[in-house]
MARTOR-248014 format. One line per 10 residues: their letters; for each residue x, y, z of C-alpha. Coordinates in Angstrom, 1 decimal. Layout:
a) X/Y/Z; ...
***
This chain:
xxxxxxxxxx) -36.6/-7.2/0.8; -33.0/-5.7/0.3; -32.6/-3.7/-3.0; -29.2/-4.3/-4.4; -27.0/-3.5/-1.2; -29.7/-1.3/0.7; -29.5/-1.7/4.4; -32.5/-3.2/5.9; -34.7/-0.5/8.0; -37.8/-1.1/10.3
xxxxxxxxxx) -39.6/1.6/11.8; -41.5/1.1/14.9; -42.4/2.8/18.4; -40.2/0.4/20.3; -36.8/0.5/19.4; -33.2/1.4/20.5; -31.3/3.8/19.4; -27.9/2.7/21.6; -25.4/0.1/21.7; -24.2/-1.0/25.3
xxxxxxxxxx) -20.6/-0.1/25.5; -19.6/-3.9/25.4; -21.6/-4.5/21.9; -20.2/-1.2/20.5; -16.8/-2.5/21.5; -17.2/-6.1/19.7; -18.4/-4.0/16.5; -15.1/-2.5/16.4; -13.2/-5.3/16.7; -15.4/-7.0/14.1
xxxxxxxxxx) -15.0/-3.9/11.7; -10.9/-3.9/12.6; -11.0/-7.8/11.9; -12.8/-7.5/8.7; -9.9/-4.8/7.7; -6.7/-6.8/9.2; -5.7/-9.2/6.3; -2.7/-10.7/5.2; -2.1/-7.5/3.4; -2.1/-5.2/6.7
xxxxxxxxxx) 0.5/-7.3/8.2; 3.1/-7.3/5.3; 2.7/-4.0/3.9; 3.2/-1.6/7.4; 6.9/-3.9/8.1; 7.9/-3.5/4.5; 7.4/0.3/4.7; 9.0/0.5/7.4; 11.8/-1.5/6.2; 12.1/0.6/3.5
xxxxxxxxxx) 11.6/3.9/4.8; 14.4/3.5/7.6; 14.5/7.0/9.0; 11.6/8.4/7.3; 9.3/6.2/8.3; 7.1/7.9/10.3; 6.7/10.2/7.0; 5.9/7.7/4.8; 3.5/6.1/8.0; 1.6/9.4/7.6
xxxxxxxxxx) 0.7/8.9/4.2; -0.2/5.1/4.3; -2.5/6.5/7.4; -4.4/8.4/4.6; -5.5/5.6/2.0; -4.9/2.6/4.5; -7.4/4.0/7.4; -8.7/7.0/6.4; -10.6/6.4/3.5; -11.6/3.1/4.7
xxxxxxxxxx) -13.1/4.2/7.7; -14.8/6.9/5.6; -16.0/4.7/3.1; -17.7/2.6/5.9; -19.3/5.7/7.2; -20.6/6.8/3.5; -22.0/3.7/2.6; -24.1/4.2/6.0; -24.8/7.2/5.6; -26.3/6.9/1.7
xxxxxxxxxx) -28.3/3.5/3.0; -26.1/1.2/0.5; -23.6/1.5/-1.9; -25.6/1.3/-4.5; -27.8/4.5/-3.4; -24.7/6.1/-2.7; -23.1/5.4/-6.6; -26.8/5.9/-8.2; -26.0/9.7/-6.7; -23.9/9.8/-10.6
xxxxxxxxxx) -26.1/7.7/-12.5; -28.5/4.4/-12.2; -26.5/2.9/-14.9; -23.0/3.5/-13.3; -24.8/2.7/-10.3; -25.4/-0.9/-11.3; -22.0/-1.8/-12.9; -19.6/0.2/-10.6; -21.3/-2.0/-7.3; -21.2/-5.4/-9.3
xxxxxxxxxx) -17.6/-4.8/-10.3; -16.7/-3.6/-6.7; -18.1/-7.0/-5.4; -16.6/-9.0/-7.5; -13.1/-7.7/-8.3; -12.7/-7.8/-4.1; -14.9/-10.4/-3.6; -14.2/-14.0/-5.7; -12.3/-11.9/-8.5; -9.6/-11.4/-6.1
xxxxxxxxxx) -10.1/-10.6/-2.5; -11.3/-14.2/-1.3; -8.9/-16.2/-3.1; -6.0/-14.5/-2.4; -7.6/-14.7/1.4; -7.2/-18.3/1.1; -3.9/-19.1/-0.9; -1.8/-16.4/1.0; -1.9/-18.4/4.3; -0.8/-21.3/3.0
xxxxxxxxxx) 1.9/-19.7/1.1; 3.6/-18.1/4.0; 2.5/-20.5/6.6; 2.7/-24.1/5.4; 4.2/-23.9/1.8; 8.0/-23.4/2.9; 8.0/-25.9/5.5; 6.4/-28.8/3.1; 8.7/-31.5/3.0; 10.3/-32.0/-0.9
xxxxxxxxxx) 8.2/-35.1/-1.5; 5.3/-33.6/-0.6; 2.7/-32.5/-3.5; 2.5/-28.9/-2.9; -0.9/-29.0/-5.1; -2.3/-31.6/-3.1; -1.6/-29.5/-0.4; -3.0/-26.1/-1.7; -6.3/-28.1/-2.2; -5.9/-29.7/1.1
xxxxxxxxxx) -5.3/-26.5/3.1; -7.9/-24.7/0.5; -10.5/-27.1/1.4; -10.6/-26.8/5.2; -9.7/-23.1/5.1; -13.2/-22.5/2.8; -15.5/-24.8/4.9; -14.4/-23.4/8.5; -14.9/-19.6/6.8; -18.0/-21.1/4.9
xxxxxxxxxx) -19.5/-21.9/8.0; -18.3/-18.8/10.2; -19.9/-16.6/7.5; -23.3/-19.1/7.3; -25.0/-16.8/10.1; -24.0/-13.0/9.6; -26.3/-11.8/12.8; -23.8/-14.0/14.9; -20.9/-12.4/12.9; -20.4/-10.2/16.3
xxxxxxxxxx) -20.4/-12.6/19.1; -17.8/-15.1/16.3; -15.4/-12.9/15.8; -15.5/-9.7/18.2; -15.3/-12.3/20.7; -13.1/-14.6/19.7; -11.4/-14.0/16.2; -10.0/-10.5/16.7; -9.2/-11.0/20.7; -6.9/-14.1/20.3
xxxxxxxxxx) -5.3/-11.9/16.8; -4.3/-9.0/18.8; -2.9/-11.0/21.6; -1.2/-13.0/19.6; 0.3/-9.7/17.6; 0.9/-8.3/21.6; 3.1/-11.2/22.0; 4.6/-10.0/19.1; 5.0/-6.8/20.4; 6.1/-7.9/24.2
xxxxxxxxxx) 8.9/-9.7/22.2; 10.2/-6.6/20.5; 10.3/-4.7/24.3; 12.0/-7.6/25.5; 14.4/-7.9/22.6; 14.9/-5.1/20.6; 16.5/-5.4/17.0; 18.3/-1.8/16.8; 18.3/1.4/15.1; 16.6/2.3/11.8
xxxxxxxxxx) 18.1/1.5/8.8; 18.9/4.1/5.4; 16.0/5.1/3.4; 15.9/3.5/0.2; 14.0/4.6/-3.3; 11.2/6.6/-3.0; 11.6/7.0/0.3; 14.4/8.8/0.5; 13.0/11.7/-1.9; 8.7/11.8/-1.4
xxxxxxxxxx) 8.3/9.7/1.7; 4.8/11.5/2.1; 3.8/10.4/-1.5; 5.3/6.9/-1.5; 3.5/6.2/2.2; 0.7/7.5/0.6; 0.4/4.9/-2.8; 1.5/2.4/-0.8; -1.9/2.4/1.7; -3.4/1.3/-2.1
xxxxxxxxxx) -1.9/-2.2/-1.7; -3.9/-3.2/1.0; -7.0/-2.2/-0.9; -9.4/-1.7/1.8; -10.9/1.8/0.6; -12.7/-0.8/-1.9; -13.4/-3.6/1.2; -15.1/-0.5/2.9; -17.6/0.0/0.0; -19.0/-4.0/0.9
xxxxxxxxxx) -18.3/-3.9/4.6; -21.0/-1.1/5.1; -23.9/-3.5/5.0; -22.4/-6.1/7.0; -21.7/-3.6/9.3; -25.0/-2.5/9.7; -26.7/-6.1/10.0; -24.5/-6.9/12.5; -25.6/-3.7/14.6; -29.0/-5.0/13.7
xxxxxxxxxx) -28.6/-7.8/15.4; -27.7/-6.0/18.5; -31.3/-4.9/18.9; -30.4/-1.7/17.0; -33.4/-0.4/14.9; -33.2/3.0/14.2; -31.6/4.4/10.9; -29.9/7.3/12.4; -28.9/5.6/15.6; -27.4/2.9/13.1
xxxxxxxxxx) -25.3/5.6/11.0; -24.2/6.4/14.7; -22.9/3.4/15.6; -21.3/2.9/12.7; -18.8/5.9/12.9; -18.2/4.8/16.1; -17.0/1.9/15.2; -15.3/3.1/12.1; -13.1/5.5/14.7; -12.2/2.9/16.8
xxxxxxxxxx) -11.2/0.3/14.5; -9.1/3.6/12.7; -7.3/3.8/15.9; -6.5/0.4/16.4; -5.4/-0.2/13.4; -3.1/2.8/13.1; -1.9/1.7/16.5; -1.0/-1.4/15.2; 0.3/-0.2/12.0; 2.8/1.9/13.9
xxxxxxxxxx) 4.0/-1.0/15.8; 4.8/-2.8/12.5; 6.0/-0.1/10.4; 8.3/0.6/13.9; 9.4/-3.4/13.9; 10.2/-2.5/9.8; 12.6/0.3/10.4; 14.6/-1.3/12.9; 14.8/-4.5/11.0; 16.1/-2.4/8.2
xxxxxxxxxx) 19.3/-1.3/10.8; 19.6/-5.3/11.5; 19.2/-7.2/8.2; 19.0/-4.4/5.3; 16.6/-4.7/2.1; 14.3/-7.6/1.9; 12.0/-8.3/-1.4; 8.8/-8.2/0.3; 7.0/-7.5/3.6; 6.9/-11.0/4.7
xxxxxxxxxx) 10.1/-12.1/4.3; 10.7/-8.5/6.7; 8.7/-9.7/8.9; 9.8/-13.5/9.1; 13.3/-11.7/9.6; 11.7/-9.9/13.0; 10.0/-13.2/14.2; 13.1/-15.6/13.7; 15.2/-12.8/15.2; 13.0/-12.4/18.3
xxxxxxxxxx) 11.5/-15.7/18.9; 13.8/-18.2/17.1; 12.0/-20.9/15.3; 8.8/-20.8/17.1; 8.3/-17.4/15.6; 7.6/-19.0/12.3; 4.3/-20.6/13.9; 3.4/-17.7/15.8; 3.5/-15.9/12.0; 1.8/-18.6/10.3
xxxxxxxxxx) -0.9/-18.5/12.9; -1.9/-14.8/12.8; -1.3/-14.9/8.9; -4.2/-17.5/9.0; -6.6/-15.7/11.5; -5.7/-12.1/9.5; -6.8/-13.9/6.4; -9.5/-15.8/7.8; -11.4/-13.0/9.3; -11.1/-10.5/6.2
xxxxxxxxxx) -12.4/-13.8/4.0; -15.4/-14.4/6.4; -16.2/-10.6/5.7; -15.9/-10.7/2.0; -18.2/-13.4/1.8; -20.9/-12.3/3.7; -21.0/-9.0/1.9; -20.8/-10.1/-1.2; -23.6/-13.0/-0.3; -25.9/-10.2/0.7
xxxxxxxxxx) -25.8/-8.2/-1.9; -25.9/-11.2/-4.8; -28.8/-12.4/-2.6; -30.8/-9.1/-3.1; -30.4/-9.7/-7.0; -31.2/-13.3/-7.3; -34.4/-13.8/-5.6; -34.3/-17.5/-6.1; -31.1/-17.9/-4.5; -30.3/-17.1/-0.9
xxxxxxxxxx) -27.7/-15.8/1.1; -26.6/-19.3/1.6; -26.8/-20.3/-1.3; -24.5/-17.6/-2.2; -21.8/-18.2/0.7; -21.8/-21.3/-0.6; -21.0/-20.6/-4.0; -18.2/-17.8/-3.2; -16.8/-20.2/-0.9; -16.7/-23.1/-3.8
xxxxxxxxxx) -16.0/-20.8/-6.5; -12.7/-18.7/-4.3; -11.3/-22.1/-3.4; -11.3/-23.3/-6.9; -9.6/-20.1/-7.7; -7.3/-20.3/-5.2; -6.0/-23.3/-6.4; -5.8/-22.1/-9.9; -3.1/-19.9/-9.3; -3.0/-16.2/-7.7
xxxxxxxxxx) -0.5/-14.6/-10.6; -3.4/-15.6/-12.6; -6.3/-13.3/-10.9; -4.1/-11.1/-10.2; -3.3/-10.5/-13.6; -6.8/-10.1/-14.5; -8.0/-7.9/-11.5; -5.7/-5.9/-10.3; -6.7/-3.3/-13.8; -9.5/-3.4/-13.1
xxxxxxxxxx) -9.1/-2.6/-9.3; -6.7/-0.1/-10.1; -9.2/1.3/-12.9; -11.8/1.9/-9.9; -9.8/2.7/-6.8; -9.6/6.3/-7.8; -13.4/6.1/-8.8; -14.1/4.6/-4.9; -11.7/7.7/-3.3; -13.7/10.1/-5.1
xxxxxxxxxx) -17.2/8.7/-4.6; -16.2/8.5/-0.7; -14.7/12.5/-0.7; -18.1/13.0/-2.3; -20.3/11.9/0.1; -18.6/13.3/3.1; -19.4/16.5/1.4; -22.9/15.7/0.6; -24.6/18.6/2.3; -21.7/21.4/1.0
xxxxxxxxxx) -22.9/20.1/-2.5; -26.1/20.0/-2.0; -26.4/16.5/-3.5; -25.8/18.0/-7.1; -26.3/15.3/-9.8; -23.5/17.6/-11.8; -20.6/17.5/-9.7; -21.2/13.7/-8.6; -21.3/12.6/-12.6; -18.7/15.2/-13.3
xxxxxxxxxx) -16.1/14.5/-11.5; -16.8/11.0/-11.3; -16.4/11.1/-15.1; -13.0/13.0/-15.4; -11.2/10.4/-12.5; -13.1/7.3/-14.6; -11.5/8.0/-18.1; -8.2/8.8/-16.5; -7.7/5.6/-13.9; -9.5/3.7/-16.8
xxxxxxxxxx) -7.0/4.6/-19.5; -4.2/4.2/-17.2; -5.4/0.9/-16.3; -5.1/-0.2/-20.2; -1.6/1.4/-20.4; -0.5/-0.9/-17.6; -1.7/-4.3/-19.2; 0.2/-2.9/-22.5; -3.0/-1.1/-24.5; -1.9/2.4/-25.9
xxxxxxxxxx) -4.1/4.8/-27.3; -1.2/7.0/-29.3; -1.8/11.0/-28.6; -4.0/10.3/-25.7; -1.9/8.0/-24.0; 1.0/10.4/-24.7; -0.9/13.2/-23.1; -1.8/11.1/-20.5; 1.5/10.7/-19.4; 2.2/14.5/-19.2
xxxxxxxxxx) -0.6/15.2/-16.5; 0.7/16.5/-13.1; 1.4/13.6/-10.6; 1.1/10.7/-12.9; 4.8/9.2/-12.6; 3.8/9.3/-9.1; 0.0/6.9/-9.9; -1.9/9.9/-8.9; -2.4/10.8/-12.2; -6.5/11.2/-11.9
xxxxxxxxxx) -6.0/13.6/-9.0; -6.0/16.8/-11.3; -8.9/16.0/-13.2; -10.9/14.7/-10.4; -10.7/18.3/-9.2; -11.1/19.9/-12.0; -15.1/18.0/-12.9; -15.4/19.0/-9.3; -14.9/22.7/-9.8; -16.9/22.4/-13.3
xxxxxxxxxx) -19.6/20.6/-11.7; -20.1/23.1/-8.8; -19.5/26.3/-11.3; -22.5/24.5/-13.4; -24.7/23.9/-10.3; -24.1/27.5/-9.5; -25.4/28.9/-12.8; -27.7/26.4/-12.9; -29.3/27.6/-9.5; -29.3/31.2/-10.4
xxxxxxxxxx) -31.1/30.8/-13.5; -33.8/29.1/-12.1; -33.8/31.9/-9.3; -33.9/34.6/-12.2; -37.0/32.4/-13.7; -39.2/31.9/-10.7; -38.2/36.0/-10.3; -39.3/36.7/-13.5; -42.7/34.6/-13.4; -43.6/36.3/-9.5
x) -43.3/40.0/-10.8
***
């Protein structure tokens, strides 16, 4: 039986320990798929948009926290057997509340509904006719949007064959198309960089890879990941952790490849129709302009599959780690309940949860970017207790208190000194003090280490 998010092993004479190139290839478009929501295909054009000239700046630092640390984060979860054994590395306590709030601030707090009410704001919403109940129609699109990603999710060993097959191939042609269009047509020259842009590209590119929030998705998607390599025929633990950063690296690429294309299609959109409010209506501004009026359904189709396979993802990696704690409930059981529970949600209103979980995903973003950093260097420190609870401690208080300050609690001198900390106009506030319980951590480790040297010295003479 699982143990709250632990990958299944088996050990035995008779297994594999390699994917076929075709399977290998299917789990990277799965992995990309689970990564490509609605978010990844407003944010890149929006940047771009904005950046004008300095785009490919600002691209460089939405690399960072929009694949990088997702990709990682996939890789540590493997590589620590869970995300729960990978968090219990600072404390079983923090262990336990820091993976249930990670599953359910992306998962039903947030991630799934807003999988299923974006789509039908950008796709069907504007073109509802005036007489039309758009609530009846929320709950109409809701409703078949939940079952079809219900049932998609109801089998996570065929999760593969479903959507590295068939989800993710028809997405990318359809965003080729896309791209074929842009060749064929082009809209110009880059526009003027605006705001941030025009000053800290770099660090602007770089908060911006934040919005799309996947660094957290990463930290669920590790065990889907691995039962779908199960299901391959894959057995063996480290051939498993293999895979996985295999797949991780080619779903990186792809997606940077694509988020070039669409931070390129921003930029030059800029040149053409100047400042938009959002990323969508940027990139409704490229369809129109390249494929008329039937680039509005070509949009609203790939905003539904983008959102569809991201929620299909969600659900089955939240179902299998509630299923590990509930031992009366199953994993259907639970797809079944996040898929009732999201579409209620959805349907209640997305200013609503987002009010309520963005703090708190903004309170543990930090948190997940530090616990990933850790585990990459693991072995360099030596697994030390110290400088996992240190410096998980120092970026806590700081993203947690500025989490408060942004929902309007103030804590008087400490949120004044809070303010004054190096990079905290720019949201990176928590990136001094991160360092700093690193350093301490280490130093104490260190110390530590050579007291217990100078002991076991002492007790041998």
């Amino acid at each position: 039986m699982l143990l709250k998010g632990d990958f299944p092993t088996q050990e035995g004479d008779d297994l594999m320990n390699k994917l076929s190139r075709k399977d290998l290839l299917l789990v990277g478009l799965m992995l990309f798929s689970l990564f490509f929501g609605a978010g990844n295909l407003i944010f890149p054009p929006f940047l771009g948009q904005s950046a004008g000239v300095n785009t490919w700046i600002s691209m460089l630092g939405f690399f960072i926290t929009a694949v990088g640390f997702p990709v990682l984060g996939v890789v540590a979860v493997a590589k620590s057997k869970g995300l729960y054994h990978l968090a219990n590395r600072v404390n079983p306590v923090f262990a336990s509340v820091f993976t249930v709030l990670i599953y359910l601030s992306i998962g039903p707090g947030l991630g799934i509904p807003r999988a299923g009410s974006l789509p039908f704001e950008m796709a069907v919403s504007p073109y509802l006719p005036e007489y039309f109940s758009v609530a009846l129609a929320r709950l109409l699109f809701t409703a078949v949007f939940f079952v079809i990603a219900y049932w998609l999710s109801l089998t996570p060993t065929k999760l593969v064959d479903r959507m590295g097959k068939v989800l993710t191939p028809t997405l990318l042609i359809l965003i080729s198309l896309i791209v074929l269009g842009a060749i064929l047509k082009p809209l110009g020259t880059y526009g003027v960089a605006t705001g941030n842009y025009k000053s800290s590209a770099f660090v602007q590119g770089f908060l911006d890879g934040y919005l799309t929030m996947d660094t957290i998705a990463a930290l669920n998607f590790g065990i889907v990941i691995a039962l779908a390599i199960k299901s391959k025929g894959l057995e063996d633990e480290k051939a498993i952790v293999s895979t996985t950063v295999k797949a991780g690296i080619f779903a990186g690429i792809l997606l940077i490849l694509i988020y070039s294309i669409l931070g390129h299609l921003g930029a030059m959109s800029g040149g053409l129709y100047g400042a938009t409010e959002n990323g969508a209506q940027t990139l409704t501004n490229v369809m129109t302009y390249i494929f008329g009026q039937p680039g509005a359904i070509l949009l609203a189709i790939v905003f539904t599959l983008a959102c569809l396979t991201t929620c299909v993802g969600l659900i089955t990696s939240c179902g299998q780690y509630f299923a590990t704690l509930t031992p009366k409930l199953t994993y259907q059981h639970w797809a079944a309940i996040l898929s009732l529970v999201s579409m209620v949600l959805a349907n209640m209103g997305l200013n609503q949860i987002l009010g309520i979980s963005v703090p708190i995903l903004n309170a543990i973003y930090p948190v997940a970017i530090m616990l990933i950093i850790l585990a990459m260097v693991n072995r360099v420190i030596n697994g030390s207790r110290a400088v996992y609870s240190l410096t998980i401690l120092f970026t806590a208080t700081i993203s947690i208190l500025d989490a408060l300050g942004q929902v309007g609690l103030q804590f008087g001198f400490v949120s004044t000194l809070l303010k004054k900390l190096p990079l905290y106009e720019q949201g990176l506030g928590w990136v001094i003090p991160a360092l700093l319980g690193l350093v301490i951590g280490g130093l104490y480790e260190f110390i530590s280490s050579k007291q217990t040297e100078s002991v076991s010295d002492y007790l041998a003479e």
